[in-house]
N, C-alpha and C positions, 0 to 999 in steps of 0.2 A: 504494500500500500504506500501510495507517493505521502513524503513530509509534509502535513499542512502546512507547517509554519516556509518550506522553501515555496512552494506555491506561492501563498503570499506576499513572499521577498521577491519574485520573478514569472508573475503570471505568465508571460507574453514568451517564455524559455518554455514553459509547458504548453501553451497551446503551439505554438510551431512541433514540439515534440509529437502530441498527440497528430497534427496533422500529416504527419512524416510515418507516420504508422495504420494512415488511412481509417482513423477515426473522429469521429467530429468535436472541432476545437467547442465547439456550445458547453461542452461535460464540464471546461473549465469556469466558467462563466458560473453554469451551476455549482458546481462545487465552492465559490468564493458566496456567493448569495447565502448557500446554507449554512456557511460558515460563522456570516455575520450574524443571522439568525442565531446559531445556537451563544454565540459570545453577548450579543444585547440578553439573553435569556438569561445566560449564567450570571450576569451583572444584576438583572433584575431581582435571580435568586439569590445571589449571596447579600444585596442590601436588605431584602425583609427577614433576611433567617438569621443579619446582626439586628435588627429591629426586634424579632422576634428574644433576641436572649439579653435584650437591653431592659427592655418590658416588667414589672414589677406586678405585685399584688392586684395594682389597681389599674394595671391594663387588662382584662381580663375579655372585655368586649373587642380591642383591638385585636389582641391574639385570636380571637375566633374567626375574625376575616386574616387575619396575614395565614392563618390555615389553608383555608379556603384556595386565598391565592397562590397558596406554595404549591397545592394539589393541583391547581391547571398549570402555571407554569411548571412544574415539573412533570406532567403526560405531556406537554406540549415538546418538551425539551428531548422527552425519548423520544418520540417522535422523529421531529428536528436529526436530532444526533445519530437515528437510524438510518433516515434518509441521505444524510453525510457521507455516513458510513459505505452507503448503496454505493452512490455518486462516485466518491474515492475507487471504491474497484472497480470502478470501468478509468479510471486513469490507464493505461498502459505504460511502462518504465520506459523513460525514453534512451534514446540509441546514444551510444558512445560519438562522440562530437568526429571522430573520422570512416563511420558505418556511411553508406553512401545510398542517397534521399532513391527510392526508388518504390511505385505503387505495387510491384507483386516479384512475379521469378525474374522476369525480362530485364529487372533491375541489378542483376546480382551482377558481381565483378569475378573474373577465373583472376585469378592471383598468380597461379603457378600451375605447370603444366610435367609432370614425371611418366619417365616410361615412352615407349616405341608403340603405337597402335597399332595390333597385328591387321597385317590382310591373309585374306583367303584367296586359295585357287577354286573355291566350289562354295555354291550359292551357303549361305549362312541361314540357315534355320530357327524361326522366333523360339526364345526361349522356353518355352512352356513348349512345343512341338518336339522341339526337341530332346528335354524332359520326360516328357509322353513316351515318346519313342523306345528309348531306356528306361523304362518305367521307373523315374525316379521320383517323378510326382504323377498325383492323379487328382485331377481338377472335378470331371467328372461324377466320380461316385461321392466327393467331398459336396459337391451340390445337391447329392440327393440326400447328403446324412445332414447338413448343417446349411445348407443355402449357397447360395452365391459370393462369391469374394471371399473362398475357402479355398483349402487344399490340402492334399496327404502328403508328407514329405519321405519317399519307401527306399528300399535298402539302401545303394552306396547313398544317393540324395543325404539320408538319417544320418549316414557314415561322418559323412564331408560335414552335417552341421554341426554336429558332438564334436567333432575335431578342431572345425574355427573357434568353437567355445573354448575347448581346452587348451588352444593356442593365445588367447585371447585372457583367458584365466592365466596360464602361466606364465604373460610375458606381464601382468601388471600385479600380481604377488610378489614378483623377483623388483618390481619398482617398489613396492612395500604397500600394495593399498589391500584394503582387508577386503576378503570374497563375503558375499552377502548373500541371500537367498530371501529376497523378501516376501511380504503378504501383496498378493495380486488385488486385494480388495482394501478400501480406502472408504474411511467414512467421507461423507459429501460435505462436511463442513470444512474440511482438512482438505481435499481436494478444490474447493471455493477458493483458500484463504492459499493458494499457491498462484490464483493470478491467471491461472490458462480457461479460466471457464466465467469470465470478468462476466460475458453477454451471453449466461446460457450455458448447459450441456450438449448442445447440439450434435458433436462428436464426440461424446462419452457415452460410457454405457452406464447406467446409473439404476440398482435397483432398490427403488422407491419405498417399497415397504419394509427395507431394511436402515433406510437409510445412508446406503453404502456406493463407491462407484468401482468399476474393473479399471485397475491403469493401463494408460496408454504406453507406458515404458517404467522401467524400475524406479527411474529417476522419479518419480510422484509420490513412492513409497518411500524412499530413499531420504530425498532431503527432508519431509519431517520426523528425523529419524529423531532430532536432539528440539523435537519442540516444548518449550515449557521450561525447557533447560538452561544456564546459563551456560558457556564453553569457554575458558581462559585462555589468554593469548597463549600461554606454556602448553593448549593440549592444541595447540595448531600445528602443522595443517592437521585435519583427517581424511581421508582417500580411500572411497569405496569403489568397487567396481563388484555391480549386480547384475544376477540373471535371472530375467523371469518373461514372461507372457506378457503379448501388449495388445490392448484389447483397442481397435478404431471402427467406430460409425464408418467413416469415410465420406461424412457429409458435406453436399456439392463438388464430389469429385464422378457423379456421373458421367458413363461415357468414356473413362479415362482409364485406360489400362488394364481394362473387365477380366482378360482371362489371362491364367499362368498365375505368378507370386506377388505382386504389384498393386499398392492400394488396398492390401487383402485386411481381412476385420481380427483376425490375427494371426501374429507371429511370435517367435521367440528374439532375445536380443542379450545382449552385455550392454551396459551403460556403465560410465564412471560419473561418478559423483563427488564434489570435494568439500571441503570446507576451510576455508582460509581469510585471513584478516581481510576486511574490501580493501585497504592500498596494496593487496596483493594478487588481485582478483585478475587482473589480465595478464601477470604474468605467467599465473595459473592457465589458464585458459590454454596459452599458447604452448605449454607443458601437456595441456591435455592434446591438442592438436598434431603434435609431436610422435607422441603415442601412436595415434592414430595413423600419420605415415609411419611410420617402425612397421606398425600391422602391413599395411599395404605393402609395402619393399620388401615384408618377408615371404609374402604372397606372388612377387613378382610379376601385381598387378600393376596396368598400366591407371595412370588416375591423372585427376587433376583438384586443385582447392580452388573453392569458389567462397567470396564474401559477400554473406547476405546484406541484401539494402534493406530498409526500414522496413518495405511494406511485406514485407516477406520475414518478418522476425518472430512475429507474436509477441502479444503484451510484453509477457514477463523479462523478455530477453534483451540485456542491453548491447549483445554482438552474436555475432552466432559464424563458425566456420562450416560450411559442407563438403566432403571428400567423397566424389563420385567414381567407380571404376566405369572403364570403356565398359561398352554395351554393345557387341559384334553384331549381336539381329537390328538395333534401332541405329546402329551406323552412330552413336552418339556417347559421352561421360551418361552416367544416371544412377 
């Protein structure tokens, strides 16, 4: 949740921010209105409740209305202060001042470009046909057991994924971060108060009468591992890397990638997670990004980094790096 009080100090830094992330600057406007609201409130209330304990024996009639009054302005102030509250989470974190302004993917920057893009002598086969072929996945039957934007991942397929895990586990144990196995289910308030669902569940799976939501990547379980908690600069950093299930709607990506592994509602994954002081936070990051070529180069895949632009970050996210391998059937990184 953005600092009121910098808000205040710098409106006109957070509306450009929020416009840069393709949400409507109005949210700031709102959010300074409620603000003043609940401040003229809390003035109001804290002068009758010293009135109130000034009051003697023989205020006795006064004190029955400064009651009165306390009991509406203070419904009125929850109120107020929920509605704040609202307002603030649809802030989105604005972008690091060298992230580059851009409305969606078309915006992003390739930074770096590693590895020889193979060619073929013979027509290159989409991936999922291919798959198929070697029955190493099976789209089909997974449609008839569980729906559309499923799939079976069968022997060596199974093989190969247990293996990048274990490759993926071993090379960031030996960097020192602790393996995790976390809970795929996440209450919905814990899930809110991370910032990815500011307008909506829409692409979450949320089930209702539990209260509960399925995460989209470990990382949702993960970072509020230490909430409630204080953390001392002496137990910094900490450095998880988890594996679990990641459950996506895939809302408004009709159309887009239907069959094979792509856009699927779920998969497994490794995420790392860190926790480190914020004046340390990008050098972090680029620690983490690191890793991630390590991974690739041992893979002796061809890839390239791309830098997300704003409109393509999501709320939470003040930078974001993507590392895509070549993709031989789409001719393209992805």
């Amino acid at each position: 949740m953005i600092d009121i009080k910098k808000l205040r100090e710098d409106p006109e830094f957070f509306r450009r921010a929020t416009e840069a992330k393709n949400r409507d600057a109005q949210i700031v406007d709102e959010v300074l209105v409620l603000d003043e609201k609940k401040r003229e409130h809390l003035q109001k209330v804290e002068i009758l409740r010293a009135e109130r304990n000034k009051l003697g024996k023989e205020g006795i009639e006064r004190g029955k209305q400064i009651k009165i009054d306390l009991n509406r302005l203070e419904a009125d102030l929850s109120i107020i202060d929920e509605d704040l509250k609202c307002a603030l989470w649809k802030l989105p974190n604005p972008a690091l001042p060298e992230v580059p302004i851009g409305k969606d993917e078309n915006g992003n920057i390739e930074i770096k470009k590693v590895g020889d893009v193979p060619k073929f002598d013979f027509p290159v086969k989409a991936h999922y046909e291919l798959g198929e072929s070697l029955d190493l996945i099976d789209t089909e039957r997974a449609s008839k057991v569980s729906g559309t934007r499923f799939r079976y991942i069968k022997n060596e397929g199974a093989l190969i994924e247990m293996a990048l895990v274990n490759l993926g586990l071993k090379t960031l144990v030996q960097k020192g971060f602790t393996p995790i196995l976390p809970s795929e289910m996440i209450k919905k308030d814990v899930m809110a108060a991370l910032g990815y669902d500011n307008y909506g569940f829409d692409n979450t799976y949320c089930l209702d009468e539990e209260g509960t939501c399925l995460i989209p990547t470990a990382e949702h379980a993960i970072a509020p591992y230490f909430m409630n908690e204080v953390l001392g600069e002496e137990d910094l950093p900490k450095r998880f890397v988890g594996y679990s299930g990641a459950f996506r709607k895939e809302s408004g990506s009709y159309g887009k990638d239907t069959k094979g592994m792509f856009r699927v509602h779920f998969f497994t994954k490794l995420e790392m997670v860190s926790f480190v002081k914020p004046e340390d936070s990008e050098k972090e990051h680029q620690f983490l990004v690191s890793i991630e070529e390590e991974l690739m180069q041992k893979l002796k895949l061809p890839y390239h980094v791309i830098r997300t632009c704003t409109g393509d970050l999501g709320d939470p996210a003040a930078a974001k790096f993507d590392i895509e391998a070549w993709f031989p059937s789409e001719n393209k990184f992805s």
